[in-house]
N, C-alpha and C positions, 0 to 999 in steps of 0.2 A: 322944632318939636322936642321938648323936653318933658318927663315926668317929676314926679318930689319924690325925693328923698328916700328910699324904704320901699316906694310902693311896687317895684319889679315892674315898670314900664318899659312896655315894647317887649316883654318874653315872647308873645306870639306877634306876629303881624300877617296881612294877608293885603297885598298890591294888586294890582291890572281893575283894579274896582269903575265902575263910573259910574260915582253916589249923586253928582247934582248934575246928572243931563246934558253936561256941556261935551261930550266924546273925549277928555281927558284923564287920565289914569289918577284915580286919587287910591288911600289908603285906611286898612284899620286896624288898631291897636289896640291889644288887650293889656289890661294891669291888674293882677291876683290879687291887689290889697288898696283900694285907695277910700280916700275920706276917714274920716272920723268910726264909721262902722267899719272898716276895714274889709269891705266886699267887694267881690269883681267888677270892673268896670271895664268897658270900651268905649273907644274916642276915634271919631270918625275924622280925616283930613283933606284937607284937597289938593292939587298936584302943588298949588305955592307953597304947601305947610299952614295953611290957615285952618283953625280947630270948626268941623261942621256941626256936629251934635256929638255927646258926650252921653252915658245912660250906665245905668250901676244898677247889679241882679240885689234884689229883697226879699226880704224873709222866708216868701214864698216861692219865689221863682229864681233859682241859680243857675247860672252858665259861666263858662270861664273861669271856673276856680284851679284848673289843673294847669291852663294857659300854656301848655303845650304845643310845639308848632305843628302838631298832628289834629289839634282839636280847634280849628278854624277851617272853614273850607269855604266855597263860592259853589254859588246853588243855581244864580240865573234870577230874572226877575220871575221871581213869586208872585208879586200882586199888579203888575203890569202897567206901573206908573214910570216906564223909562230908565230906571236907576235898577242897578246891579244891588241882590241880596245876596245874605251870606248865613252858615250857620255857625253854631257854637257849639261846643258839649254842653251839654245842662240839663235842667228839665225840673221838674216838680221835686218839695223838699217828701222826702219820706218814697221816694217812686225808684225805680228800678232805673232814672237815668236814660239818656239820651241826648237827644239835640234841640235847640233852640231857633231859630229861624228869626233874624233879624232884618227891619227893612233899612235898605241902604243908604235910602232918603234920609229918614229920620229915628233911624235905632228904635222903631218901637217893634212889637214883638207881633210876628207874621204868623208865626206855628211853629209847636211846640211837638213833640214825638217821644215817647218816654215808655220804659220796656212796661209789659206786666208785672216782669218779678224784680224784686227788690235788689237782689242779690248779686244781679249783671251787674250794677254800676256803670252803665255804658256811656259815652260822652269821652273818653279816652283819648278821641279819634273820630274825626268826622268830614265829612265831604258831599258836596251835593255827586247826585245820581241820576243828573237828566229824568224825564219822563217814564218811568219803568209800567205805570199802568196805563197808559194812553189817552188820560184825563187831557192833557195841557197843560198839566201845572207842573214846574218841575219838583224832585221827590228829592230827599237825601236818607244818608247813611252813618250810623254812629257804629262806631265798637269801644270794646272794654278790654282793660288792662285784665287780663286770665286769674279767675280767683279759684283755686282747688282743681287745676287744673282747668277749668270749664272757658274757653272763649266762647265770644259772643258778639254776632256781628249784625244788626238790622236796617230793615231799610223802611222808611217813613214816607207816607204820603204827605204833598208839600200842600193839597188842597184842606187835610182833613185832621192830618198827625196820627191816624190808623196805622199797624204794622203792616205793611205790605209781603216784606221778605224776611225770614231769617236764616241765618246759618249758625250753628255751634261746632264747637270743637268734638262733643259727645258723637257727631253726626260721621267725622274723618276722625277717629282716632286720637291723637294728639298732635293733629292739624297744624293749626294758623293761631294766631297771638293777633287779636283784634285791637292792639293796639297802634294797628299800623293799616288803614283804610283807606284807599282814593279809587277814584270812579272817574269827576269828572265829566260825566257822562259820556264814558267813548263806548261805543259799540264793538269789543275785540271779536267778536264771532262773524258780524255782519247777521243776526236775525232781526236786525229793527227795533232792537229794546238793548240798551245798557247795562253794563258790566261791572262786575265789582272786582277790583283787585285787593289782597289781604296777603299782610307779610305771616312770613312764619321764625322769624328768629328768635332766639333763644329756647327755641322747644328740645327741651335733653334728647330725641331721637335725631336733631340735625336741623339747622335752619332751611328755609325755602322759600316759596310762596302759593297762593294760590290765583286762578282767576276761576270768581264765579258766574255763571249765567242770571243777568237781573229779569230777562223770562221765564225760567223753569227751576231755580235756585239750584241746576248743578253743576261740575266740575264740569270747567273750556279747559284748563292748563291746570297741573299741579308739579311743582319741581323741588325736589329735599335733598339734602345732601347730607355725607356720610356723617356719623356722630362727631363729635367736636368742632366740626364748623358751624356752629351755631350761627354766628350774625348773619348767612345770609338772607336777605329780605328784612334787610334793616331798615328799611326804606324801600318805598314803591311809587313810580309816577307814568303816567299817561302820557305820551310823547306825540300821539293823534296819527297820523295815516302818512306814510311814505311815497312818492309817487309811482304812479305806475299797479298800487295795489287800493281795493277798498276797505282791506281789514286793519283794525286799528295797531300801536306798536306802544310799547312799554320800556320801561326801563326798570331793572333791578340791583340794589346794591349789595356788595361784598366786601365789609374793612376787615375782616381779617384773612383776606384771599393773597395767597404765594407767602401767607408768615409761615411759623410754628409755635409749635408750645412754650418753644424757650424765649427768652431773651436776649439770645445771640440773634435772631435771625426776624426781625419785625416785621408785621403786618403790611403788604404794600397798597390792599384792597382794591374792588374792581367793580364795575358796571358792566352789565350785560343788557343787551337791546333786542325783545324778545317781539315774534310778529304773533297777531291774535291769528291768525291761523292755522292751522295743523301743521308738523315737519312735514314739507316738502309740497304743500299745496301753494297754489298760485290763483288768479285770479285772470281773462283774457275776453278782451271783447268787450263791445259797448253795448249796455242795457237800451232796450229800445221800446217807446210808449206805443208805438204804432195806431192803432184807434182808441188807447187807453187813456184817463187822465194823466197818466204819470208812470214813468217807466219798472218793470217790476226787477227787486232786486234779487241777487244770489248772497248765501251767505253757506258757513261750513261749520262742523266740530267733529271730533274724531269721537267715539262711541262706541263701545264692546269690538273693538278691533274694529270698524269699520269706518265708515263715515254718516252723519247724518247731516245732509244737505237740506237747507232752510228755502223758503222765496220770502219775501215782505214785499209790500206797496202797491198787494196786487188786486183787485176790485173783490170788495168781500162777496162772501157765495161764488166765485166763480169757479168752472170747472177749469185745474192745472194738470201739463203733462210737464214730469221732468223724461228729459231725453239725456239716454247715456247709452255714451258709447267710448269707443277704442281709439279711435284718430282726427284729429282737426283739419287736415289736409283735404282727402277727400269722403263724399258718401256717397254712393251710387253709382260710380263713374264720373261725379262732376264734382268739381273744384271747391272749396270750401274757404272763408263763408261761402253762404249760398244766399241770394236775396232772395227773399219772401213775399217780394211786390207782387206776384202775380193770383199769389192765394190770399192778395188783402192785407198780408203784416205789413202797410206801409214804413218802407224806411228800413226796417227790419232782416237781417240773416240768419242762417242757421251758422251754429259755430262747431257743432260738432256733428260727426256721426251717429246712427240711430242704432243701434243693436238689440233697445232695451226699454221701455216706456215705463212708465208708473203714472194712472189717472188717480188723482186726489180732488179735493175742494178748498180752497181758501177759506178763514175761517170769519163769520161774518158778522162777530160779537167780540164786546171788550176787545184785550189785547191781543186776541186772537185776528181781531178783523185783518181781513187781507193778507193771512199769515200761511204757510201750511210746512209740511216739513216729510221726508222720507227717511230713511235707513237704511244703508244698502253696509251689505258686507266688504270686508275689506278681500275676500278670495282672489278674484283676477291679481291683483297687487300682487299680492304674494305669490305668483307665479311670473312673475315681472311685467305686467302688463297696467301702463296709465290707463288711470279711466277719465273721462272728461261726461259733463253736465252741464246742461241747460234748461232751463222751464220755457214752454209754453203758455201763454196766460193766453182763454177765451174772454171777451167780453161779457158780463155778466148779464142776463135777463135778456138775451137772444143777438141778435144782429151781429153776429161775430164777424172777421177772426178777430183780432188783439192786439196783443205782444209779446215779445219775449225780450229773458235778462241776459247778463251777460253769463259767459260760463266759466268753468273751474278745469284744472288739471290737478290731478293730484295721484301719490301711490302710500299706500296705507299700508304700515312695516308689520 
């Protein structure tokens, strides 16, 4: 695979693809300048290096002009012909900018997401965002290089090209630099929806990053450091899940971590590998369907000091009890787990002690369905005392009992 001459072939590329159905890894290339018009093109290959389809943005429709390796990402098939799609930064000529949605079959254009206002210029930075409205289709995510200050980060429906999420800079202060965006679609909280991670470096108060919630668009994780170390979150990647836990893990970079100002003493830089769940929580126990379709899950975020404990996948409309309590060992005098076969949670144990109930409902519309979530303070914690959680899930529209997920330990500083 070679490009001509001039044209900056291969500045971005994007691998693990599989564009013609055969299950092997093929690839695709962007070039900022090629042909006669001297407009963006990508060239689609297959794992031999044989050229698949080739496609160049026009007049009206551009993608790929900045061909940055932050402005290519992998979305998942969108139109559900077998092959792996991807997006671009681009978007309509005279628009506010965004991403492009290419099919991986044959480069024609899937959907298209483009801000309202002119002035974001967003396409910077793009990545697909799994599923964030619970359509089926998978969604992504553009940002933009910060103009007057202003980031700007959104997230596009992959059925429709509608804004689904945004975040700005106006919103945190002098935040994140949306030129640095992946997703990926990992779930770091565990609520059942997808998460956006966004770097923060070069921001004059200190580099960082953030991670934001792709259900409720707020603050899972934010991390800054003191002024002059700018680059960290020069870079930000989704690393997927560890074993032993369900929440997802990250990675962030650091090049000019252990230097100094001078020139005597260089930059030796550093990666850090961050868990999507709160310091010091954990996750224990196996989630159990018992007479449910499908086992319900636990997930966490820390919250006004506290914590706020999530379920998902649990039957919409149904009545849910999280149970929380002090110790895993025992409740009542008897041994913990405790199996539930006898009240009907086939399969099913209790993992924690009870001390403390909370009855809610699952929510049994859009992204809501089968969703529900509490707030509990962080108080016990701070007297040194773990708290541990569990949901109950009833079967919904009578015949109970259910199931329950697994649970949490955690102490909230």
């Amino acid at each position: 695979m070679q490009g001509d001459a001039g044209e900056g072939f291969g500045k971005a590329i994007l691998g693990g693809l599989d564009l013609d159905g055969n299950d092997r890894p093929d690839l695709v290339v962007t070039v900022p300048q090629a042909g006669p018009a001297l407009r963006a093109a990508v060239l689609a290959y297959d794992h031999e290096g044989s050229l698949l389809w080739s496609v160049q943005s026009d007049g009206n429709l551009f993608f790929g002009e900045s061909c940055d390796r932050e402005s290519i990402g992998r979305v998942g098939d969108l139109n559900g012909d077998g092959a792996d799609d991807f997006v671009l930064g681009g978007g309509f000529g005279g628009s506010g900018g965004g991403g492009v949605v290419l099919s991986g079959s044959t480069g024609a254009v899937l959907q298209v997401g483009v801000s309202p206002l002119r002035s974001d210029n967003l396409g910077t930075s793009v990545d697909g965002c799994g599923d964030l409205d619970g359509d089926g289709v998978p969604d992504f995510v553009a940002g933009n290089r910060p103009f007057a200050q202003r980031a700007v980060v959104m997230a596009f429906s992959g059925a429709t090209g509608e804004v689904l999420r945004t975040w700005t800079s106006v919103q945190f202060g002098l935040g994140f630099d949306g030129r640095i965006v992946h997703s990926d679609g990992a779930d770091l909280d565990r609520d059942g929806v997808p998460d956006i991670l966004v770097g923060a470096w070069g921001i004059p108060a200190g580099g960082g990053f953030f991670a934001f919630s792709g259900r409720d668009e707020q603050v899972i994780h934010r991390v800054t450091r003191a002024p002059g170390n700018v680059r960290l979150g020069a870079s930000v990647a989704v690393l997927g899940q560890v074993p032993g836990s369900p929440f997802g893990t990250f990675a962030v970079t650091d090049p000019e971590s252990g230097g100094s100002s001078t020139f005597l003493l260089p930059s030796l830089g550093q990666i850090t590998v961050y868990r999507g769940a709160p310091a010091g929580a954990s996750a224990f126990g196996e989630a159990c369907a018992g007479t449910l379709e499908s086992a319900p899950k636990i997930g966490m975020r820390s919250e006004a000091g506290g914590a706020r404990i999530t379920l998902h996948d649990a039957p919409p409309g149904a009545l849910v009890w999280l149970l929380v309590g002090t110790l895993r060992t025992t409740f009542a005098g008897l041994p913990l787990p405790r199996s539930l076969d006898d009240l009907g949670f086939r399969g099913c144990a209790l993992l924690t002690s009870v001390e403390a109930t909370v009855l809610v409902d699952s929510g049994s519309q859009g992204p809501s369905r089968g969703f529900a979530s509490v707030v509990l303070p962080g108080v016990p914690a701070a007297l040194g005392m773990p708290l541990h959680a569990q949901w109950l899930v009833l079967r919904a529209g009578g015949g109970a009992p259910g199931g329950l997920s697994d649970a949490l330990l955690w102490h909230v500083p």
